[in-house]
N, C-alpha and C positions, 0 to 999 in steps of 0.2 A: 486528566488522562491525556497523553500525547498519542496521537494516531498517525502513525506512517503514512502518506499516499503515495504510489508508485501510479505511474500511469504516462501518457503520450504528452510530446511535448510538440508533437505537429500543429501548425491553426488550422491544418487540411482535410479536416474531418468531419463528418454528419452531424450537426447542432445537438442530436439526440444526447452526443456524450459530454458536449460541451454544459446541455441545461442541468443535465444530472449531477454531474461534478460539482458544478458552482452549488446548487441545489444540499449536495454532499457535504459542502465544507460551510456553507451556511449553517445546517443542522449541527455541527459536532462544534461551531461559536454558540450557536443557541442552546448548548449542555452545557459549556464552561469549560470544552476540551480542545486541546492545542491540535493547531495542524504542523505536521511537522512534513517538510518533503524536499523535492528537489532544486527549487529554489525559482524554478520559470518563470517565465509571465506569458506564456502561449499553452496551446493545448489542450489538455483537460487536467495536467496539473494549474498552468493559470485559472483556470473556469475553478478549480476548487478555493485557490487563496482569495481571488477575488471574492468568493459566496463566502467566505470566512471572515475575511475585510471587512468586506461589506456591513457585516451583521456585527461586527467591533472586536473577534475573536483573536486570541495569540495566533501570531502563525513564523514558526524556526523554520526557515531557509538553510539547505546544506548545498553548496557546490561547490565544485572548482574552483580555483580562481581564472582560469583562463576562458569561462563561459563569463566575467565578470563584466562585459562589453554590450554597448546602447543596446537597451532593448532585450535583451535575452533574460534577465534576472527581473524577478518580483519586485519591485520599491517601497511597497504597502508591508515585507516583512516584518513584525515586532521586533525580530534577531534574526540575524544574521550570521552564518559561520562559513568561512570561506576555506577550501582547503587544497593542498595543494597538486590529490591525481584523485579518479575518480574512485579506485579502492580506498582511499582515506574518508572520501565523502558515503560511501555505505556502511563503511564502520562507523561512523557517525550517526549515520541516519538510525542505524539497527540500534547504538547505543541510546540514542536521545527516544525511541518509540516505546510505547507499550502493549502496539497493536500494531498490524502489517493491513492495509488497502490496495490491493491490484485491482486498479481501474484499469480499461482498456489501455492496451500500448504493445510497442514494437517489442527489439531485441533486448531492448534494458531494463525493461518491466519484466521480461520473461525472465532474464539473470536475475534480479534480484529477487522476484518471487520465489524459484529452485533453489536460491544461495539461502533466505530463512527459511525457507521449506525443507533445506537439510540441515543446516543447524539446527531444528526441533528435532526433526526425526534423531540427533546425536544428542539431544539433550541439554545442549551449551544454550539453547535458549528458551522458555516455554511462553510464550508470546501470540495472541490469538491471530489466523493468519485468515484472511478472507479475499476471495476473489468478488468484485465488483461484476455483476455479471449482466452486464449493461445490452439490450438486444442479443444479449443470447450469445454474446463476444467469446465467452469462454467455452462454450458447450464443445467446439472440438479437443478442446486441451483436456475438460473435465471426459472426454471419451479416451484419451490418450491415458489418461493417466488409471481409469476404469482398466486398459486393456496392459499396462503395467501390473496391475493387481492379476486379472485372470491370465498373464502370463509366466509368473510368480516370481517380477523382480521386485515386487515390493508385498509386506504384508495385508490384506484387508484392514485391520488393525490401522496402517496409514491413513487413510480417510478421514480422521478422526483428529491429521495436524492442521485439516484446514477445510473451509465450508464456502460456498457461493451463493448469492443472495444478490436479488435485479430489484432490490426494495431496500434504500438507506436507512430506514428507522429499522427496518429489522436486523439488517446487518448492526448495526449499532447496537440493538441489547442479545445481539448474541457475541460479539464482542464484550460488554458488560458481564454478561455469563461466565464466560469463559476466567474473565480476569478473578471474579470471584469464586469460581471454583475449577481451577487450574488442570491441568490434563494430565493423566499420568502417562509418561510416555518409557516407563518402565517395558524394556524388549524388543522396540520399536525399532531400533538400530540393526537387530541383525535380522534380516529376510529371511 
């Protein structure tokens, strides 16, 4: 199984996200499953390739080519796909996944999480979508997106394209779940 990680590409951050990450991407080489992501080598996408590396796992690198400079890119990728804006690089990434991971991060984890998190809700993808809910990082978004529902721009029914989980082996076999018994996202589209 290939598993998206979305997450922070800052080295600026509390270790906390950094041990989990590596920790994250170790566990999904010691299944036999691909990391697939944004191609870094900082932050807490680095902390995951490297726990994947580490432990002798595939891991597909998506970027730019203009991030392609000392230091900013993974070297330890199995593959490599360079592309040439960063819309080319998330249609890649959503193509190559079979699973979506929002680990902590800024404004680019936030875009890509709502960009599959509406492709499911339309249907164009059914694809298990999980927030990393690392110290509690998400708890305001998962209130935001609560107060979406009891505001009624989205169905209750929505909750159900995507789940958050501060424990890696759990998020992993509900990931597993998910893949094998798929979500019907029949109605979902119209509020």
């Amino acid at each position: 199984m290939n598993i998206c990680l979305y997450g922070a590409s800052s080295p600026a951050l509390d270790c906390v996200y950094f041990d989990a990450a590596e920790e994250f991407g170790r566990l999904l080489a010691q299944h036999g499953h691909t990391l697939v992501y944004g191609g870094g080598a900082q932050g807490v996408m680095g902390a995951a390739s490297r726990g994947a590396a580490d432990a002798g796992g595939k891991i597909i690198g998506i970027a730019p080519s203009f991030l392609n400079v000392d230091g900013i890119l993974f070297d330890r990728c199995t593959e490599f796909i360079l592309t040439d804006t960063m819309a080319e690089r998330k249609a890649a990434m959503i193509a190559h996944a079979d699973a979506f991971v929002m680990a902590p991060g800024g404004f680019g984890t936030f875009e890509e999480f709502f960009e599959v998190l509406t492709l499911k809700q339309l249907g164009r993808i059914n694809k298990p979508i999980m927030l990393f809910n690392l110290n509690g990082y998400y708890g305001p978004l998962l209130r935001l997106l609560d107060e979406t529902i009891a505001q009624g721009f989205m169905k209750p029914a929505c909750r159900r394209l995507y789940a958050a989980f501060d424990d890696s082996e759990a998020m992993l076999a509900a990931i597993q779940k998910e893949l094998a018994e798929p979500l019907d996202l029949t109605g979902l589209k119209n509020i």
